[in-house]
N, C-alpha and C positions, 0 to 999 in steps of 0.2 A: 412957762417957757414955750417957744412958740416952735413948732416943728422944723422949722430950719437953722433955727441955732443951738450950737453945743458950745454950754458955757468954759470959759477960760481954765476955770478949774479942774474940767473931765477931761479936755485937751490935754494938762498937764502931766493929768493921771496918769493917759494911757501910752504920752510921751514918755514917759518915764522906763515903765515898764517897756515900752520898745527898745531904752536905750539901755539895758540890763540887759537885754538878749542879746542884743546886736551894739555892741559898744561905737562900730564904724559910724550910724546912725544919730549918736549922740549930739546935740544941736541940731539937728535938722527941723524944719519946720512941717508939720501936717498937712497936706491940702484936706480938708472934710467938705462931705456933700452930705443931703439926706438920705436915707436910704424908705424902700417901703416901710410901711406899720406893720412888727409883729403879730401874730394869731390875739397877741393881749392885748393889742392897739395901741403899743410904745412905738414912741419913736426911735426909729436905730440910726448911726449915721457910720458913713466910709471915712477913715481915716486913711491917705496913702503918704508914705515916707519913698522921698527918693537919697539915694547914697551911693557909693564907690566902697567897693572893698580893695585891698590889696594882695595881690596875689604874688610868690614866689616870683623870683627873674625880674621882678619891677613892674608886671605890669598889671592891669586891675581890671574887674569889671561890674556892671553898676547892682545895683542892690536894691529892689523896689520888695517892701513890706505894706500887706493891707489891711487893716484892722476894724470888723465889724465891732461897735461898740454901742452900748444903751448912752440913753440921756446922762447917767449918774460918771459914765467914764468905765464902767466895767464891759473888759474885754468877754465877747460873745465868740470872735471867730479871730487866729491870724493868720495870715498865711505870706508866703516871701518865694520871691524867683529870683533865680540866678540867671 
């Protein structure tokens, strides 16, 4: 596999697992990019999810989750802003 792409499969993984955390999330599509090589010379890649949550009174605000992950789709780092 070639450094800039992360197959269908580890997408789906680590979509998954986004959408267990964060239910709002759920369908949303991943932008991914590459990220540098590891100390072990893997490739990592940035997965970012954009979303809306809802807030009390009606009204909402957005929900970006970023997900450092390996080739195989195993989450390395996530982190999320409100």
């Amino acid at each position: 596999m070639e450094a800039t792409a992360l197959e269908k499969k580890a997408i789906d993984k680590v979509a998954k697992e986004v959408s267990r955390r964060f239910p709002e999330l759920a369908g949303t599509r991943a932008r991914v990019e590459p990220t540098k090589e590891d100390r072990k010379g893997q490739a990592n890649f940035l997965l970012t999810f954009h979303g809306r949550v809802e807030l009390p009174g009606g009204k909402s605000m957005p929900r970006v989750v970023r997900v450092i992950a390996d080739a195989s789709g195993k989450i390395l780092k996530l982190t999320t802003s409100k």
